[in-house]
Phi, psi and omega in degrees: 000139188226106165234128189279149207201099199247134167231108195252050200195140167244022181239023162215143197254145235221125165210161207312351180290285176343284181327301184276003153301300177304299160350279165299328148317286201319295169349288200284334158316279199285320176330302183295320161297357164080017169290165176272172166262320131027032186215144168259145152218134188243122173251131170242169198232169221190160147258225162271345189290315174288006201259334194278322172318297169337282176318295197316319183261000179221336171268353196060021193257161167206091170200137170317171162208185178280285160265094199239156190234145159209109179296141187241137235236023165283168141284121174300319172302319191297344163241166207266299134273086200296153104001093186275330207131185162242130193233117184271062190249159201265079205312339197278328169301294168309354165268332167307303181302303153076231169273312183291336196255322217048069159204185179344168172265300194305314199293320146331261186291017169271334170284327186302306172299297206273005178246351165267354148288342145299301142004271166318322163297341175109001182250151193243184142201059170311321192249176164290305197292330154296344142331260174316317162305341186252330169283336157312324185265313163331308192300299205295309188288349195243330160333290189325296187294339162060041159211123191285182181307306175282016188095354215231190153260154183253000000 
């Protein structure tokens, strides 16, 4: 797996604990989906003013967000390590959510990664059954990660 990781935001400081989170979500995210690790993906961490640019210019939203996925639309046979997407998240948000949900900055963006790598996989949640198929699979992986509500296992 080859992942790139850019931190283009100063207002929450970010370390390899951190890193390697986002990392072991992805991981266990293809795992779970019967994938290979044989994928590129690139995540940046952004703050909310860019996350809001962002929303604005590619959802028509023109509100910060958390997480934004942009699945990248190839034949996979054709590279050596196909190109899964990109994944945007707003670390300065994720530290607001959080505080607010109460629980870790790690558990958080580690829910944050496994649920834009569902994304990134073809799953949505527009609807109720997709909805649910997709907070089932969140759940499991973050089980898989062993990591709770408090950061911790409970």
């Amino acid at each position: 797996m080859e992942l790139y990781i850019d931190d283009r935001q100063d207002k929450v400081k970010l370390d390899k604990d951190i890193f390697e989170a986002v990392e072991n979500a992805i991981k266990e995210t293809l795992l779970l989906e019967g994938k290979s690790l044989n994928y590129e993906i690139s995540l940046t961490f952004v703050d909310n003013e860019e996350i809001r640019k962002l929303n604005r210019e590619y959802r028509k939203v023109d509100r910060e967000t958390d997480v934004l996925s942009f699945p990248m639309e190839q034949d996979e046979s054709q590279f050596p390590v196909p190109m899964l997407g990109d994944i945007v998240i707003s670390a300065e948000k994720t530290l607001e959510q959080s505080i607010e949900y109460g629980h870790s900055f790690v558990r958080e963006i580690s829910y944050l990664t496994v649920h834009s790598m569902l994304h990134l996989l073809g799953y949505d949640h527009m609807n109720e059954n997709e909805k649910l198929t997709m907070r089932n699979k969140e759940k499991e992986v973050m089980e898989k990660l062993k990591i709770f509500k408090n950061g911790r296992e409970d």
